[in-house]
N, C-alpha and C positions, 0 to 999 in steps of 0.2 A: 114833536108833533109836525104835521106836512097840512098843507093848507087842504086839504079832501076829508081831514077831522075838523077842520076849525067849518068847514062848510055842513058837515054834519052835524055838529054840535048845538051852530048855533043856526041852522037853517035858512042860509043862505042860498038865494038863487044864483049861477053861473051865467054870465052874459057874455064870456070869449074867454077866448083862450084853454079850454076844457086839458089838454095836453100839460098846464104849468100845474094842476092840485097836484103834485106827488112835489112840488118846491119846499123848501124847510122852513119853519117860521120858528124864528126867533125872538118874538116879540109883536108890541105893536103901536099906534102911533098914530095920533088923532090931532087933524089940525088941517084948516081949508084955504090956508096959508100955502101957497106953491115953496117961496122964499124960504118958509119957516121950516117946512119938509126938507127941500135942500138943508138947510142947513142944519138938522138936527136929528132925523130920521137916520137910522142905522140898515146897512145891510139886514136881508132877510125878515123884516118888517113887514107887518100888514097895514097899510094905511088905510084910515077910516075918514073918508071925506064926502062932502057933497056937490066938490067937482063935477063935471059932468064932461068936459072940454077935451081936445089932444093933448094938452100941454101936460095934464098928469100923466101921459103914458110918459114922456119925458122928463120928467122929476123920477119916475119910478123906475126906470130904465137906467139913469145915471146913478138912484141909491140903491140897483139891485134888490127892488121890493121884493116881498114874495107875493103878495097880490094887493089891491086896491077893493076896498068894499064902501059902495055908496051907500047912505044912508038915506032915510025918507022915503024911499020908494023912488027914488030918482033913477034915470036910466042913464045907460052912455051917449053920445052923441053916434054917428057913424062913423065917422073917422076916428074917433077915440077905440070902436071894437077894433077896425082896419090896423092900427098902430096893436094893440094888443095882442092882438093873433100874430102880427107879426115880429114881437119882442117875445112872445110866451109868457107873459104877464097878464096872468088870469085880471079882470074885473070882475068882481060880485056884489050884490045890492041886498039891503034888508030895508024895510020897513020902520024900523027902530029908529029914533033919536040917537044920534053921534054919542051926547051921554049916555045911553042904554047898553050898546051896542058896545063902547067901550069899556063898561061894568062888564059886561057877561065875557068880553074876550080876554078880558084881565081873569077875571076868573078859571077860564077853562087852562089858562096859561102859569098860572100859577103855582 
């Protein structure tokens, strides 16, 4: 699966980096812990956090995410699209509760 089904699927809005949905997603990996991301978060991962800041573009960039999806309806900051566009590391956002969000992605992934 490529992150332009997981955006389909579970109707996700795109907020940058339009160019990275064809990246592969291997999984995925929920937690608003930058540290805990480091350190446990696997290549090709979609993290589901309520980040908002630059520094997940750099947690995500270092574990070769395949995209970052905020939760809550929360948006990026500017600088956080600026670093995304510039890693190819889509952001996307839903509405949904972190628990919801990662119900339904575990599912489509399953």
């Amino acid at each position: 699966m490529i992150v332009k089904d997981v955006i389909e699927k579970l109707n996700l809005e795109i907020f940058s980096a339009p160019e990275g949905v064809d990246r592969v997603v291997k999984g995925g990996y929920t937690s608003d812990l930058l540290s805990d991301v480091m350190g446990h978060a696997k290549e090709g991962q979609i993290w589901i956090t309520l980040q908002t800041h630059k520094n997940i573009m750099a947690v995500a960039t270092l574990k070769d995410l395949a995209a970052i999806v905020l939760v809550k309806g929360f948006k990026p900051e500017a600088d956080t699209i600026e670093a995304s566009l510039s890693e190819g590391i889509p952001i996307l956002g839903s509405n949904l509760e972190a628990f919801e969000l990662s119900g339904e992605l575990f599912n489509i992934l399953k």
